[in-house]
Short mmCIF file of the C-alpha atoms (twelve columns), coordinates in Angstrom:
data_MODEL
# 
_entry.id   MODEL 
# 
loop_
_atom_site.group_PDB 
_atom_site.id 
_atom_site.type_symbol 
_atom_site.label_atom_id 
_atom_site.label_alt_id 
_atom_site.label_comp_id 
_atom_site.label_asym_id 
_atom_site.label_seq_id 
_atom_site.Cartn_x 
_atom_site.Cartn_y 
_atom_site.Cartn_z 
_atom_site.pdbx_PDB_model_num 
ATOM 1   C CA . UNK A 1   -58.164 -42.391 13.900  1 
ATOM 2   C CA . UNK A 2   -54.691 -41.948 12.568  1 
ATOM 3   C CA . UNK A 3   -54.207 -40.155 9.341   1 
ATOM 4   C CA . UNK A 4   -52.335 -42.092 6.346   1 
ATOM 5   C CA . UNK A 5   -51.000 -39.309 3.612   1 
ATOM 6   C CA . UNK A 6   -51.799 -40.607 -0.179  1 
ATOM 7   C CA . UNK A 7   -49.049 -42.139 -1.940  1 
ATOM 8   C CA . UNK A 8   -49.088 -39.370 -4.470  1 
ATOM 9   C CA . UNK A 9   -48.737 -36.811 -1.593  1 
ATOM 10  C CA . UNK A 10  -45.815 -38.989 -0.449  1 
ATOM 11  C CA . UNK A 11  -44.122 -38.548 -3.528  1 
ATOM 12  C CA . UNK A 12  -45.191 -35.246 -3.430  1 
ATOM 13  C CA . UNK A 13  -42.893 -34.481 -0.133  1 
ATOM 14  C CA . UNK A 14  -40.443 -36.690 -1.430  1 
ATOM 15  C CA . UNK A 15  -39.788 -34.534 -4.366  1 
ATOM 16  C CA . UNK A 16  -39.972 -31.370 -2.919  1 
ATOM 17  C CA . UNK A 17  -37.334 -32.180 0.123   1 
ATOM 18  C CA . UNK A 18  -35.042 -33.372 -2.509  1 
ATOM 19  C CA . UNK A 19  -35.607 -30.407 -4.379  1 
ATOM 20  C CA . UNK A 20  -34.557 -28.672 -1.211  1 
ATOM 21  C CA . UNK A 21  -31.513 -30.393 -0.597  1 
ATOM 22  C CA . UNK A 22  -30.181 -29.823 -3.883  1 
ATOM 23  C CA . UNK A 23  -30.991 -25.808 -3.482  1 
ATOM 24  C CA . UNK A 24  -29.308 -25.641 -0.122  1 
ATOM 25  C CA . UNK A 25  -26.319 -27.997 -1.155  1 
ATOM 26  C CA . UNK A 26  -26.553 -24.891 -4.362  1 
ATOM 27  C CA . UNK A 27  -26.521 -22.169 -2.222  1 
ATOM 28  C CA . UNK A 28  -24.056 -23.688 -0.671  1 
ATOM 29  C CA . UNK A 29  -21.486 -23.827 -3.340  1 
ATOM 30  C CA . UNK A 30  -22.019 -20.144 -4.067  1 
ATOM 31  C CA . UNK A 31  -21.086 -19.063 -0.455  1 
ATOM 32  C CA . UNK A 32  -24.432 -18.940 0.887   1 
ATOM 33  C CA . UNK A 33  -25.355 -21.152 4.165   1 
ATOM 34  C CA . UNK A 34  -22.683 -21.626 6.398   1 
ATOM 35  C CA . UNK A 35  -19.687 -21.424 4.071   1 
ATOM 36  C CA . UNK A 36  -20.226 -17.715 3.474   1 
ATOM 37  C CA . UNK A 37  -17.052 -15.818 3.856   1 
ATOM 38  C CA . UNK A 38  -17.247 -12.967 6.414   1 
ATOM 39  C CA . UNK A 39  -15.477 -10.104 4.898   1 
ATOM 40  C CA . UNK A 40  -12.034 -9.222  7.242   1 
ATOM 41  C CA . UNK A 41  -12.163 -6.176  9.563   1 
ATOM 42  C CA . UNK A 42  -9.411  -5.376  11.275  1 
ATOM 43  C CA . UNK A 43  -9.530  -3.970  14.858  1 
ATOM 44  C CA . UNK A 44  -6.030  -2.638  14.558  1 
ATOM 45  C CA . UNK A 45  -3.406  -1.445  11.865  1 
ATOM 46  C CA . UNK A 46  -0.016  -1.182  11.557  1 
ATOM 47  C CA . UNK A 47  2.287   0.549   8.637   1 
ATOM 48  C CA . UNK A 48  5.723   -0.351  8.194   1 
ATOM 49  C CA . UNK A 49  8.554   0.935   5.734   1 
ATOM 50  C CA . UNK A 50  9.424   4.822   5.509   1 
ATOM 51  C CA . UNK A 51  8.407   8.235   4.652   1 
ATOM 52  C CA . UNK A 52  5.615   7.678   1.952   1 
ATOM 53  C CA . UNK A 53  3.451   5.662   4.984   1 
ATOM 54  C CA . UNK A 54  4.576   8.215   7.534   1 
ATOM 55  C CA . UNK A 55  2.649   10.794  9.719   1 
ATOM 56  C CA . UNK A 56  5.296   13.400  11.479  1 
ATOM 57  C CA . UNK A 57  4.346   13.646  15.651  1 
ATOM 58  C CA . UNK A 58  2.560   16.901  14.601  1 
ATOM 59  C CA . UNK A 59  0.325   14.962  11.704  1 
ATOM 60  C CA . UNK A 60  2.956   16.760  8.177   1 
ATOM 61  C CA . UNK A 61  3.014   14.269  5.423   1 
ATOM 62  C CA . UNK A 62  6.040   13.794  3.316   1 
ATOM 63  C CA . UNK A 63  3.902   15.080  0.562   1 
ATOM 64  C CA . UNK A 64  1.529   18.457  0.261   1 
ATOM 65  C CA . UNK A 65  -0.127  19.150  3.650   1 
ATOM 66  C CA . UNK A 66  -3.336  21.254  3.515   1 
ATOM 67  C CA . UNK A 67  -3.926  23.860  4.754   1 
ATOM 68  C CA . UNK A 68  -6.870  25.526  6.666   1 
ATOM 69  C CA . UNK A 69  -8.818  28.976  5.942   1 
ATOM 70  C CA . UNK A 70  -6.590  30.034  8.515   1 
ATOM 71  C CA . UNK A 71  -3.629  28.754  7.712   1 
ATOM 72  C CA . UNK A 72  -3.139  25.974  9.786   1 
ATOM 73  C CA . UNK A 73  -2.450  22.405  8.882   1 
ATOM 74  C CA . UNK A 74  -5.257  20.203  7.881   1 
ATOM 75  C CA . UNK A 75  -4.029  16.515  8.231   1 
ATOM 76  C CA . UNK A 76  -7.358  14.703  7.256   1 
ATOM 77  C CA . UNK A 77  -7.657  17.037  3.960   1 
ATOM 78  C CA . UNK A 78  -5.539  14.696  0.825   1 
ATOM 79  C CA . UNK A 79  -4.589  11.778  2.850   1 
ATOM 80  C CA . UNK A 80  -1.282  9.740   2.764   1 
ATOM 81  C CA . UNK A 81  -2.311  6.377   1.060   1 
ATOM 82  C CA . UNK A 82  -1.814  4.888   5.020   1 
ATOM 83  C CA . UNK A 83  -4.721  7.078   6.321   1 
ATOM 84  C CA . UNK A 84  -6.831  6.012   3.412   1 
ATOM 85  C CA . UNK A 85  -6.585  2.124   4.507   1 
ATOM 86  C CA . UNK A 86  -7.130  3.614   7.845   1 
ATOM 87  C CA . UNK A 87  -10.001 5.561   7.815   1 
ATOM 88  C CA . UNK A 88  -11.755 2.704   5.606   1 
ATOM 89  C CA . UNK A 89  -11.832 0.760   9.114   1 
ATOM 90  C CA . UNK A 90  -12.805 3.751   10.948  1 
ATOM 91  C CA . UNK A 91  -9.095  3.665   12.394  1 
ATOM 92  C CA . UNK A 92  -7.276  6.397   13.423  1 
ATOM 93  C CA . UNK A 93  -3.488  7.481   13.809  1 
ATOM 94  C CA . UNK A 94  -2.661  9.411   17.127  1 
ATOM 95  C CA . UNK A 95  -0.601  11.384  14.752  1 
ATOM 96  C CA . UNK A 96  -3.809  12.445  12.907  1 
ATOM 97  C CA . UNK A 97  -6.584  12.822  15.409  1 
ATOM 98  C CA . UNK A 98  -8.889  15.515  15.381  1 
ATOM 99  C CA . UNK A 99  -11.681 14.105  16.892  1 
ATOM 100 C CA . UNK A 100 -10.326 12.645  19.729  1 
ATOM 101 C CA . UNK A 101 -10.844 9.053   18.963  1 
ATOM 102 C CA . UNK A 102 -8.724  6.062   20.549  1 
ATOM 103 C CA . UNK A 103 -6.175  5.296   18.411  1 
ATOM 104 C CA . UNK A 104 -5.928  1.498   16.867  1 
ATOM 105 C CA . UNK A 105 -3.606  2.381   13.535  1 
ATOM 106 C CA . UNK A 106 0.074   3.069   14.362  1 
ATOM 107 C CA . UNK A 107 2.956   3.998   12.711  1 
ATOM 108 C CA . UNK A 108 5.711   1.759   12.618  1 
ATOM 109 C CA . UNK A 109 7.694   3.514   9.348   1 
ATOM 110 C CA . UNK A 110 9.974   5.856   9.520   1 
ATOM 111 C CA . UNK A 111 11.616  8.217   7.452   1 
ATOM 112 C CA . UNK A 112 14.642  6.748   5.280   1 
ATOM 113 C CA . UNK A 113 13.663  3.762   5.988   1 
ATOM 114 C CA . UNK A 114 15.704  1.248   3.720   1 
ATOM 115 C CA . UNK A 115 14.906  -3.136  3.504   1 
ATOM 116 C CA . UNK A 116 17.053  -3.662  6.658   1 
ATOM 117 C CA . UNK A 117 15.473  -0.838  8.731   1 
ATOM 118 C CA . UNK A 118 12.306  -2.981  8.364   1 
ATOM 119 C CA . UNK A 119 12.803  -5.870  10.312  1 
ATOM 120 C CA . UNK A 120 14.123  -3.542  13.363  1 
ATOM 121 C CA . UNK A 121 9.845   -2.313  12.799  1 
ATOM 122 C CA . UNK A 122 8.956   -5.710  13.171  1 
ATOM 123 C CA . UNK A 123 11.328  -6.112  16.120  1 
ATOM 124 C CA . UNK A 124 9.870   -2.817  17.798  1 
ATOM 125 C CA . UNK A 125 6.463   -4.036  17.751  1 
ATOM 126 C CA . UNK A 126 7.264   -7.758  18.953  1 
ATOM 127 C CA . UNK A 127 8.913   -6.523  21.911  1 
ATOM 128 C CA . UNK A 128 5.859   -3.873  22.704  1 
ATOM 129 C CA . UNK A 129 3.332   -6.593  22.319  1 
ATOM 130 C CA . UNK A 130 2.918   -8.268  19.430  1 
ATOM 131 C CA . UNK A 131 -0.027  -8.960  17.459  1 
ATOM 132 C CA . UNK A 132 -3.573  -10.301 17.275  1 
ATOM 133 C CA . UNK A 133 -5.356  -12.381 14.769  1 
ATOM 134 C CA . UNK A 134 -7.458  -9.214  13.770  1 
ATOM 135 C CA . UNK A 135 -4.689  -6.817  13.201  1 
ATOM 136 C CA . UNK A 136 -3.665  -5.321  9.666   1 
ATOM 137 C CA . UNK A 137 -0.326  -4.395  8.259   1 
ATOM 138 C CA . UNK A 138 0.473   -2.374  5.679   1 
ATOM 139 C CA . UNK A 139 4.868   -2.790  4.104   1 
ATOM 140 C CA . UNK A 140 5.811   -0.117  1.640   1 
ATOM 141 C CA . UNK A 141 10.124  0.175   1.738   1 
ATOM 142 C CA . UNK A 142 12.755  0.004   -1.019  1 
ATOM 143 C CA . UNK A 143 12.882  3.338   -2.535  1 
ATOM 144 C CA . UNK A 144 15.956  4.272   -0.497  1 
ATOM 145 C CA . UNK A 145 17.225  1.131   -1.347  1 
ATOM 146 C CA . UNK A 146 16.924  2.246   -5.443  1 
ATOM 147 C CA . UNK A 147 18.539  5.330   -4.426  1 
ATOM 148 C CA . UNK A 148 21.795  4.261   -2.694  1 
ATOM 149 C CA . UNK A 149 22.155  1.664   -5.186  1 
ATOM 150 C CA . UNK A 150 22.034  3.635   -7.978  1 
ATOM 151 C CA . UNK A 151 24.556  6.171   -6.200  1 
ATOM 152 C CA . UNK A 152 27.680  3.567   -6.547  1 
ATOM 153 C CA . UNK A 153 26.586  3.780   -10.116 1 
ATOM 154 C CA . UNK A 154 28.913  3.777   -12.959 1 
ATOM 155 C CA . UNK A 155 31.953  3.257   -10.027 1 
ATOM 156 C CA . UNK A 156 29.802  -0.172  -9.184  1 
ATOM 157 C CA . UNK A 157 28.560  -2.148  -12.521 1 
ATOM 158 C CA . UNK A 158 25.042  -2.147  -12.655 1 
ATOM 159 C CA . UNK A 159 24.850  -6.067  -12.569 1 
ATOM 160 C CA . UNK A 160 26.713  -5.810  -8.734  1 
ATOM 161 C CA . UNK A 161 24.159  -3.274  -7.940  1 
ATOM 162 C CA . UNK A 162 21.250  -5.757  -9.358  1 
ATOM 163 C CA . UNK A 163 22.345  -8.354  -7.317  1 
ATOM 164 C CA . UNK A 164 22.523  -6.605  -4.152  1 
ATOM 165 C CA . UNK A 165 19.251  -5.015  -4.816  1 
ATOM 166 C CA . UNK A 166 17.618  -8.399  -5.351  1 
ATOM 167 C CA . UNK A 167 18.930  -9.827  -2.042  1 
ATOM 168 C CA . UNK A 168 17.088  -6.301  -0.630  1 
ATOM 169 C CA . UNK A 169 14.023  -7.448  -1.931  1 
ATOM 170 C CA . UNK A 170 14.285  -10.833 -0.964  1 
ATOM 171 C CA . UNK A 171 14.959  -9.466  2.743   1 
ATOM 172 C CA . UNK A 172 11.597  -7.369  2.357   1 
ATOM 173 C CA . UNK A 173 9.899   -10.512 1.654   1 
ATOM 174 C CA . UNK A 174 11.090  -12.188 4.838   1 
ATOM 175 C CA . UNK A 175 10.011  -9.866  6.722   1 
ATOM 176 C CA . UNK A 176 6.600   -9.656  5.292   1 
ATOM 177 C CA . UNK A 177 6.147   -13.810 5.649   1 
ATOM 178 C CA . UNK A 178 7.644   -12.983 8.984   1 
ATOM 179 C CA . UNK A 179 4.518   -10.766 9.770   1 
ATOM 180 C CA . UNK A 180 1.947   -13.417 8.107   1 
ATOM 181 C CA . UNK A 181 3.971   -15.735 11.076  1 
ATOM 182 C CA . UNK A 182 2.530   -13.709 13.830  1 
ATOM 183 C CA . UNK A 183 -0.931  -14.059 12.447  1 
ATOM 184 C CA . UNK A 184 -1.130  -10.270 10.734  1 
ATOM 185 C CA . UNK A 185 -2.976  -10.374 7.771   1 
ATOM 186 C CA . UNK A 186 -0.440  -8.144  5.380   1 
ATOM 187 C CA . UNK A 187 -0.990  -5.448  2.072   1 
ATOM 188 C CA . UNK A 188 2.459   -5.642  0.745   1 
ATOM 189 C CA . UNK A 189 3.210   -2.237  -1.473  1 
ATOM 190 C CA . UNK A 190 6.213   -2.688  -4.304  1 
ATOM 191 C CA . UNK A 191 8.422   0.159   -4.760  1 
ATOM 192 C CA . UNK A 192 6.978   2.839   -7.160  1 
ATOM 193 C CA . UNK A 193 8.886   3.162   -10.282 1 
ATOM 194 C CA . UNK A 194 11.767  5.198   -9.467  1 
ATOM 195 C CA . UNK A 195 12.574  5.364   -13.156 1 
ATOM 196 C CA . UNK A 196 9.455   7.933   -13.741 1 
ATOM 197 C CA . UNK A 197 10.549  10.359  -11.133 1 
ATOM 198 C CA . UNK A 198 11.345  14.085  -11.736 1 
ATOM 199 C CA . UNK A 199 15.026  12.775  -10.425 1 
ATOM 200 C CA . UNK A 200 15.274  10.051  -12.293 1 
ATOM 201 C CA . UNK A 201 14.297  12.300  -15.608 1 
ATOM 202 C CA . UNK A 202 16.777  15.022  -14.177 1 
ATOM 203 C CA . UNK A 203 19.336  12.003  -14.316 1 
ATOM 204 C CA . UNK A 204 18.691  10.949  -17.833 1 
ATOM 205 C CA . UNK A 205 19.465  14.743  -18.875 1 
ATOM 206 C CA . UNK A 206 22.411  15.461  -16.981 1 
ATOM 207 C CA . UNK A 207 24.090  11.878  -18.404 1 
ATOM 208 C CA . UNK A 208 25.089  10.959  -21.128 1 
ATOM 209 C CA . UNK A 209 26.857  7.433   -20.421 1 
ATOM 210 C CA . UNK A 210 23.175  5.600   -20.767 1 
ATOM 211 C CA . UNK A 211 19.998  6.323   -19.423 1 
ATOM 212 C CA . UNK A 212 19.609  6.754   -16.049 1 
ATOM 213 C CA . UNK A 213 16.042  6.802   -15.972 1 
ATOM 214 C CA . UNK A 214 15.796  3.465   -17.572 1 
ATOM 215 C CA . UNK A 215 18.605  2.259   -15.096 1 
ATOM 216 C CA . UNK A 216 16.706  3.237   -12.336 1 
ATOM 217 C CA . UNK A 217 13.937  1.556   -13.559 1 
ATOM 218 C CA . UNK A 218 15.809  -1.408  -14.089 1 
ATOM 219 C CA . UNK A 219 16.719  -1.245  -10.370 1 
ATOM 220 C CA . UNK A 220 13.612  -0.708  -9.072  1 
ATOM 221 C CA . UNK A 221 12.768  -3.796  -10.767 1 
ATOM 222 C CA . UNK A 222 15.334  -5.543  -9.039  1 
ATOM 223 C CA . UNK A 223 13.807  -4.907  -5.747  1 
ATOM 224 C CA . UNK A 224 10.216  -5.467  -6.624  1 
ATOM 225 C CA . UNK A 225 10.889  -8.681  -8.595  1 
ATOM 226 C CA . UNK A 226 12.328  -10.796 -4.978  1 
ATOM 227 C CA . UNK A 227 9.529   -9.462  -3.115  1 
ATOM 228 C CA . UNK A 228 6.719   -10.942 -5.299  1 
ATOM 229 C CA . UNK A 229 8.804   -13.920 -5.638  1 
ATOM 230 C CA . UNK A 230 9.375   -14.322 -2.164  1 
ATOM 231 C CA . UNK A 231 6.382   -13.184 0.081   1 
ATOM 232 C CA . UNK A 232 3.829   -16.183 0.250   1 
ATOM 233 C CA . UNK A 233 1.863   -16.894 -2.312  1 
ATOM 234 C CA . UNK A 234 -1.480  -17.309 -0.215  1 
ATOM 235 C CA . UNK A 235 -4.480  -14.364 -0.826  1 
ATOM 236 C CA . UNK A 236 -5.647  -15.656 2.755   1 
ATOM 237 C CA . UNK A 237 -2.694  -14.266 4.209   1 
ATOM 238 C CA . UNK A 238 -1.490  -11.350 2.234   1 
ATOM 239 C CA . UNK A 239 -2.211  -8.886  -0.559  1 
ATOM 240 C CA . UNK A 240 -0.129  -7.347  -3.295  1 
ATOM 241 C CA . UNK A 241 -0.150  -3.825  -4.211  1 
ATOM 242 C CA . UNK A 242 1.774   -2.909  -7.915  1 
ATOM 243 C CA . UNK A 243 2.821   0.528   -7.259  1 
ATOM 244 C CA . UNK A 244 5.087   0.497   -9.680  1 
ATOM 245 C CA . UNK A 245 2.568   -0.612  -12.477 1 
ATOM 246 C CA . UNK A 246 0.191   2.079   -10.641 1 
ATOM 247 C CA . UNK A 247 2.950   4.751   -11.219 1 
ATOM 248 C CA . UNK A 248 3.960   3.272   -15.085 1 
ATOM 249 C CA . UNK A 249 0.331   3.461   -15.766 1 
ATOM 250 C CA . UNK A 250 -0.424  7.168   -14.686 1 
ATOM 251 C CA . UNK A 251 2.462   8.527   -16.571 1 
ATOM 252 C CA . UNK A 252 1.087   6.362   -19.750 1 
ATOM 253 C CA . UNK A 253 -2.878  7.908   -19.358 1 
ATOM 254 C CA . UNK A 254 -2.537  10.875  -16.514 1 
ATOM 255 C CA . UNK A 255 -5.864  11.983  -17.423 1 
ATOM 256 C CA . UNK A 256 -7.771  8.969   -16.814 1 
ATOM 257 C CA . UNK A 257 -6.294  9.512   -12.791 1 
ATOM 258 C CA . UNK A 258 -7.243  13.322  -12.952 1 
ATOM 259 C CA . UNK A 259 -3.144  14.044  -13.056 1 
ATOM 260 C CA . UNK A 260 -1.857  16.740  -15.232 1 
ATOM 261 C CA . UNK A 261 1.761   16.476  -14.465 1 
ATOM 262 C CA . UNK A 262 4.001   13.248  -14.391 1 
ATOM 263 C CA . UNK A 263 7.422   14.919  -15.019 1 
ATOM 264 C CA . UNK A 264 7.976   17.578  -12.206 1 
ATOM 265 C CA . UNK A 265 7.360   18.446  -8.631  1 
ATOM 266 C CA . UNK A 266 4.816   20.508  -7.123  1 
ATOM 267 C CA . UNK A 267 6.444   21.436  -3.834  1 
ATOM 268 C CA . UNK A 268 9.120   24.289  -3.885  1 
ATOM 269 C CA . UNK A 269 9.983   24.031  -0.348  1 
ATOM 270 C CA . UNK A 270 11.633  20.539  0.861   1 
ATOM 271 C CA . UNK A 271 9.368   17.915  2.712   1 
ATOM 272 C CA . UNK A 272 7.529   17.441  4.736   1 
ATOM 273 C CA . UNK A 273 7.025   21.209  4.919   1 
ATOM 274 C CA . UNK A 274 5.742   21.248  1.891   1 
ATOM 275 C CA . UNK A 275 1.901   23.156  1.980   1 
ATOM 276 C CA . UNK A 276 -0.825  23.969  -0.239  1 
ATOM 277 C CA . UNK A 277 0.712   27.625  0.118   1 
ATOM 278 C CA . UNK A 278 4.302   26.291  -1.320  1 
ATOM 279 C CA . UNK A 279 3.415   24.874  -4.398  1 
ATOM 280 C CA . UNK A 280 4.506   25.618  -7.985  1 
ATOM 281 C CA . UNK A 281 2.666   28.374  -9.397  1 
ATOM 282 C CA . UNK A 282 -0.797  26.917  -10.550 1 
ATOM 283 C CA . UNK A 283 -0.058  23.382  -9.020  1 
ATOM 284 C CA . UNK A 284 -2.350  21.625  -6.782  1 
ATOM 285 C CA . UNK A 285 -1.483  18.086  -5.244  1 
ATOM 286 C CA . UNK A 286 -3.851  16.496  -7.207  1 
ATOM 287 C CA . UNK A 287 -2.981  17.449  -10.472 1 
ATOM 288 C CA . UNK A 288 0.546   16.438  -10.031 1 
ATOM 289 C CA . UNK A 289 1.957   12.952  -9.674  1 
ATOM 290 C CA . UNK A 290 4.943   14.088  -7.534  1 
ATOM 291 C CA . UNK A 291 5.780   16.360  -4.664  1 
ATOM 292 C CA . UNK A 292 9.285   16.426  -4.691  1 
ATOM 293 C CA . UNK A 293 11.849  14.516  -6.997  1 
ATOM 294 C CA . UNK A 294 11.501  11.250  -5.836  1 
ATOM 295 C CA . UNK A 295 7.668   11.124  -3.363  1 
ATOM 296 C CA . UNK A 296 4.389   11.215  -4.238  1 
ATOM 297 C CA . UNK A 297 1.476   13.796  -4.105  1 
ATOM 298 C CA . UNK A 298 -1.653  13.725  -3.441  1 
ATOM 299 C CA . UNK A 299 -2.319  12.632  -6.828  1 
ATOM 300 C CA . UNK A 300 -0.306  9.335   -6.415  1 
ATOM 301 C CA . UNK A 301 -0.740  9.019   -3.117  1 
ATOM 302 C CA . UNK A 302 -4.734  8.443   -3.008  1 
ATOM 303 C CA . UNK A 303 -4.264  6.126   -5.978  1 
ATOM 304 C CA . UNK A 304 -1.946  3.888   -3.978  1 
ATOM 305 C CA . UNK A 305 -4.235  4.335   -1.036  1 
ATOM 306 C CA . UNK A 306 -7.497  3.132   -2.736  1 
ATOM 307 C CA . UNK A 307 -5.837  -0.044  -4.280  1 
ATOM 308 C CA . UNK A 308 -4.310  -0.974  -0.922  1 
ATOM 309 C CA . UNK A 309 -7.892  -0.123  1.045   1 
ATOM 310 C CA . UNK A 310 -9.821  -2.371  -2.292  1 
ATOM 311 C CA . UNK A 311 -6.860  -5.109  -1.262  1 
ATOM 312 C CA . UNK A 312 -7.260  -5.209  2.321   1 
ATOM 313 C CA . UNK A 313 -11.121 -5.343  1.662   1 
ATOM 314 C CA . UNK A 314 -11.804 -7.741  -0.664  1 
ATOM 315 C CA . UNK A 315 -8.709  -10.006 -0.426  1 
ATOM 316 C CA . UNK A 316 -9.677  -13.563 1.441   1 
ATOM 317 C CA . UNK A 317 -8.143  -12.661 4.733   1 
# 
């Protein structure tokens, strides 16, 4: 004898299969079900740009290096801001490798790196294999760029040097679209405000013409400006990190970044020889915002490096 449901338990099931379908097609719209976004994780990493992403053969930062109880250098201790998006993916430099593991993050950048140095990075890596759809890039370059720039200055007119700095930036950019090309997914850094550097106030004191600082911000501007202009617009592909806005707000509130110094360097020997041992007396890396007159400590340094690792995670690569 077959069994014939009630027409109240028909309408029963009805009701409670549409109420399904219109909690999946819910769950849907907030990510859930199939549509959920799986977060990125990249199985390689690659920095580009110059000395503030670089790691010397021996693993010396050009910033303060740590030092052991013995004396010797401690490259994990107060990371560059590249080992920080590094070590969030349980990547490591050869450069930097105590333990021995295989290395999947490389350095491309090199030191004085300018905006046309960076394409011969991307060229490097092209010709010694390319890249995968799960690899990472970091770009951080244009401080050199600021710097010669604002060495023609007052022989050059600052609008000449403007101009030419803008078509730097705009060559940053290419490369970095260049890189989203190949199928890297990229964290693009602009150029820390070389208007709030111990040179740049060193500058504004020795001159009298107009304010260097402020010029040097103005050119720093310049740069930074093309490349968020420029670099493609799409969160899927790349990531922008505001150093400069990072830097302009830690001189405005130091003590809401645990920095105690914005206006001088804590390093008394040049870089990247710089140690814990050759620091102002009473400085620390953290404390201070700069290590020489124009590159980061420690205490800029892991700023930079947390945005970048909180872009590279939670962007929509």
């Amino acid at each position: 004898m077959s069994f014939r449901p009630s027409a109240r338990a028909v309408r029963r099931a009805l009701a409670t299969a549409g109420l399904s379908v219109v909690l999946a097609a819910t769950l849907a719209g907030c990510g859930g079900g199939t549509s959920q976004r799986e977060p990125f994780v990249p199985l390689r990493y690659f920095a580009f740009g110059d000395e503030a992403s670089v790691l010397t053969t021996d693993g010396r930062k050009y910033s303060v290096n740590a030092l052991t109880t013995a004396g010797a250098h401690d490259c994990t201790t107060e990371p560059i801001w590249t080992q920080v998006v590094a070590s969030t993916f349980s990547l490591r430099f050869s450069e930097c490798n105590p333990d021995a593991a295989e290395p999947k993050a490389f350095l491309l950048a090199a030191a004085g790196a300018t905006a046309a140095d960076l394409k011969a990075q991307v060229d490097a890596r092209v010709a010694a294999g390319g890249f995968a759809s799960k690899d990472l890039a970091t770009v951080l370059v244009g401080a050199h760029d600021v710097l010669e720039q604002y060495a023609r200055f007052p022989a050059v007119p600052e609008a000449e040097l403007t101009a030419e700095l803008r078509r730097r930036g705009e060559a940053i950019a290419v490369q970095v679209n260049r890189l989203i090309d190949l199928g890297v997914r990229v964290v693009v850094a602009t150029v820390p405000d070389m208007g709030l550097t111990p040179f740049a106030l060193a500058q504004k004191a020795a001159f009298t013409d107009t304010d260097r600082a402020a010029l040097l911000s103005r050119l720093t501007a310049a740069v930074n400006g093309r490349i968020r202009v420029n670099i493609l617009n799409d969160g899927r592909f790349v990531g922008l990190v505001l150093a400069d806005e990072l830097v302009q707000a830690i001189v405005a509130s130091p003590s809401f970044y645990g920095v105690t110094n914005t206006t001088a360097a804590v390093c008394t020997v040049a870089l990247p020889d710089c140690t814990s041992a050759t620091l102002v007396e009473s400085g620390s890396s953290a404390a201070y915002l700069w290590a020489d007159a124009t590159r980061m400590a420690w205490g800029g340094q892991q700023q930079l490096g947390s945005l970048a690792a909180a872009r590279a995670t939670n962007n929509p690569f």
